[in-house]
N, C-alpha and C positions, 0 to 999 in steps of 0.2 A: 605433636601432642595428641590428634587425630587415633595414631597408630595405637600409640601407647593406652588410651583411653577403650578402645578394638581392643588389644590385647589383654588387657585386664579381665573387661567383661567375657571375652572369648574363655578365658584359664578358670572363670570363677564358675562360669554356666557348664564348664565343662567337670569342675569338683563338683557342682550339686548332681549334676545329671550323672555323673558315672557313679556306680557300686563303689563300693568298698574293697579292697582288696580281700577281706577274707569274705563276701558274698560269691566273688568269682573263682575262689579256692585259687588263689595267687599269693604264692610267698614273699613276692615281693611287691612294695606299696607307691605310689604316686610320689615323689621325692627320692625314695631310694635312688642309689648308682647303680647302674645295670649289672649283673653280674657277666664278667668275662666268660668268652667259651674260644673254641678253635673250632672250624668246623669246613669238612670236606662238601663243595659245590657238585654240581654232575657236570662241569666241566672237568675235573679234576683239579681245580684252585684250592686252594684252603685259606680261610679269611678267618681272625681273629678281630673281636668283636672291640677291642681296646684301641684296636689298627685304624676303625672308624673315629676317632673320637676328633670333635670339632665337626662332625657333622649329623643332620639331623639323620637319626635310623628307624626304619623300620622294621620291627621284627612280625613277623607273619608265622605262626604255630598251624601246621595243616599235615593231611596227610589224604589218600588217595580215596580211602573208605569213608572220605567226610561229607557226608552230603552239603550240608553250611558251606564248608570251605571250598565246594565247588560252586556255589552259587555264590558267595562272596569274590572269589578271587579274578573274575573278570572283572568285574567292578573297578578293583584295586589296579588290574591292568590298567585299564582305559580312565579311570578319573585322578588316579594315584602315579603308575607309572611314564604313563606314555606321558604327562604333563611336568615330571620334575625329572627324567632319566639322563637329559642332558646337563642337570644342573649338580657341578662338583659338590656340592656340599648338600646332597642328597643321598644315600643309601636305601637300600634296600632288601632283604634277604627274606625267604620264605623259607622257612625247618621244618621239614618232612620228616613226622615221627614214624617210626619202627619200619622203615621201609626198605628193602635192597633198592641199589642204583637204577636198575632196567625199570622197577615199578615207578619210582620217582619222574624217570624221564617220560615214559608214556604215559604216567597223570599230567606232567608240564604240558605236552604236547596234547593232551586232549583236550583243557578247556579253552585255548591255550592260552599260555602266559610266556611272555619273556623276559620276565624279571629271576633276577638268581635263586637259585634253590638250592637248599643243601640236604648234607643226611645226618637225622640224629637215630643212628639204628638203634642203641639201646634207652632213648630218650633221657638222656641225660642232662642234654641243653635245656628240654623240655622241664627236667625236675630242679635244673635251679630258680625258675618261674614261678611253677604251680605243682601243687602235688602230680607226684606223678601217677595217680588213679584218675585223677580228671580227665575234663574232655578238653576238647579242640573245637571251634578254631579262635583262636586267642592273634590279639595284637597287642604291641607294646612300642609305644612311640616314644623315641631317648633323644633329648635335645642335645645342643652340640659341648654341655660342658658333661654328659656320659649320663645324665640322670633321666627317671622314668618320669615320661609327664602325662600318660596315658596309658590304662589297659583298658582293653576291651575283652568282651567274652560273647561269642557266636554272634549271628549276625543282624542287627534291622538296619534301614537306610537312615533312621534320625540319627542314630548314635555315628553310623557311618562318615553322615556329612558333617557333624562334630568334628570326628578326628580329619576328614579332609580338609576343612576348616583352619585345624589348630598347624595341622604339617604345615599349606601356607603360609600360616602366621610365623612361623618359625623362622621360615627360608626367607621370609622377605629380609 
């Protein structure tokens, strides 16, 4: 009862305190189903976003010229990755918009991260999200039945520990 009384208040602080979807120029809204993409890693994998489904995902919008999302994405390493990367019903993917593969890997490698990264060269994945004139760097947290339970838009550490926060609640 404990949990459940946690998780309410956790969902409800986290609907007053997040924007709106159209404040963050996001197409898609807090309840939506994620939309499907397919998308090439810089390992050469290819992961469809449907393939995840039953576990909690995280989508990470970044690309090399982001100042934010270099100063966000170690973060996400160490309080995000390195804390749920063993646990199967965790995901995680970071969508490097308009970039070739060689930029991609040496922005991975310079802040660094070792959470997966893919390429959205023509930002495509990007535009089923959010207009595709906007910025970066955007997250969208999709629980394990496929739907959005969280966007965010650039970065400060309350909203951060928010969604740190809610990913836990999820995975418990």
């Amino acid at each position: 009862m404990k949990n459940l009384i946690l998780a309410v208040g956790l969902l409800f602080s986290v609907s007053i305190f997040s924007q709106t979807a159209d404040d963050k120029v996001y197409l898609v809204k807090v309840g939506d189903v994620a939309p499907n993409f397919i998308m090439k890693l810089t390992d050469g994998k290819t992961v469809m976003l449907s393939d995840l489904k039953g576990k909690v995902v995280m989508l990470q919008f970044t690309a090399s010229w982001c100042g934010v999302c270099r100063k966000e994405m170690p973060f996400i390493e160490k309080d995000i990755w390195q804390k749920h990367k063993m646990n199967p019903n965790f995901a995680i993917l970071a969508i490097d918009r308009d970039e070739p593969l060689e930029t991609v890997q040496k922005f991975a490698l310079s802040i660094p991260i070792t959470y997966p990264i893919g390429l959205d060269p023509k930002a495509d994945i990007f535009a089923l999200y959010a207009k595709r004139e906007s910025g970066i760097t955007r997250n969208v947290i999709i629980d394990k039945t496929g739907k959005i339970v969280l966007l965010t838009r650039l970065f400060n550490m309350e909203e951060f520990k928010r969604m740190t926060d809610l990913i836990d609640l999820l995975l418990k």
